[in-house]
N, C-alpha and C positions, 0 to 999 in steps of 0.2 A: 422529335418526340418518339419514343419508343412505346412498344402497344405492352401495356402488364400481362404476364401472362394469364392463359386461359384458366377457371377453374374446373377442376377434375370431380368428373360425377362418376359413382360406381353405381350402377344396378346390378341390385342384387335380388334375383328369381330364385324362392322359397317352394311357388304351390304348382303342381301339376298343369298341365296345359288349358284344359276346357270347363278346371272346376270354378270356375271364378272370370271375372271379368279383368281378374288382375294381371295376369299372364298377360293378354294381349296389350293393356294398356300400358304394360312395362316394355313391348316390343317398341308400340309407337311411340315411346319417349326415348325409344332408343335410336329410331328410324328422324325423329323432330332434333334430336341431338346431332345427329349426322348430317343432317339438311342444312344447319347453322355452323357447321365446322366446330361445334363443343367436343374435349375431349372426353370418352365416355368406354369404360371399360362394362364388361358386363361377366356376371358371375353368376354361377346355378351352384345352387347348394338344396342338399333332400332331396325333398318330389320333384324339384323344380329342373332337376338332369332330365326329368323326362319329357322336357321344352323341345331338348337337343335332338330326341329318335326319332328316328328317318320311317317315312312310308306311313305316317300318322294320317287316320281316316277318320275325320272328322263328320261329314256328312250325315252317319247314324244320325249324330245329335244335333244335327241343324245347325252348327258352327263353322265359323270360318278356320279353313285349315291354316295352322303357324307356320308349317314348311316354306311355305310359298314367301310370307316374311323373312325368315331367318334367313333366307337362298336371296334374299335382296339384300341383308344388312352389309354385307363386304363394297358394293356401292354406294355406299356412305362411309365408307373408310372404319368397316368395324371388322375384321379380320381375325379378332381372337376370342374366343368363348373360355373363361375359368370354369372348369369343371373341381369341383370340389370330389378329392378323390376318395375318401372314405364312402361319401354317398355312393360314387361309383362301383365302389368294390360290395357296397353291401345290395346296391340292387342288381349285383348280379351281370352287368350287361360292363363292356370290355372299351377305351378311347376308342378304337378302331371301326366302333360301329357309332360314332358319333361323326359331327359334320367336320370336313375339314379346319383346321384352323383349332379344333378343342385344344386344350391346353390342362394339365393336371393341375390343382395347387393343394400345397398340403397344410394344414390347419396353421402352421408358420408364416405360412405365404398370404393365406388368405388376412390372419391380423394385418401384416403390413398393410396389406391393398384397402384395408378399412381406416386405416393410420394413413394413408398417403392421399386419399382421397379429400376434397372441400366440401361432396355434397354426396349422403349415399341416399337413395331409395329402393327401398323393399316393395317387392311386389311379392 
């Protein structure tokens, strides 16, 4: 018998890190994805690139910092972050100061990955 294959989840990160409870709960679906060996691409698009910047101090606001997250997701075999590149260039901040592994997509790339996807979730 051969195993069918797995179905492909894309999460896809809209809102900034700490305004919402969404952001984290789209990390830990992405952390519970990886625990199960699901394939699971992840994608920031808007506010949601600013998941990605580094040295985020969360504390002020009583919140748990994402860093500490996103620096575990490669341990569950998640290695690559879609950075949605026009958000990129409009907020200013450059790939290079993003975590390793970023990746550009440009508004072409990003339909397919929504067309090639079985199950996507917006956070």
């Amino acid at each position: 018998m051969t195993d069918a294959p797995k179905p492909k989840t894309l999460l896809v990160f809209r809102q900034p890190p700490y305004s919402s409870s969404l952001s984290r709960s789209g990390l830990d679906t992405a952390l519970a994805a990886g625990a199960f060996e699901q394939p699971v691409t992840l994608l920031f698009l808007s506010d949601g690139i600013m998941q990605l910047l580094p040295k985020q101090d969360s504390a002020s606001i009583g919140k748990r910092n994402h860093g500490k997250v996103m620096a575990s997701l490669p341990m569950y075999d998640i290695e690559t972050f879609w950075v949605d590149a026009q958000a990129l260039s409009d907020s200013g901040f450059a790939i290079n100061e993003l975590p390793e592994g970023s990746m550009l997509a440009d508004r072409a790339l990003i339909r397919d990955m929504l067309a090639q996807h079985d199950h996507i979730l917006t956070f």
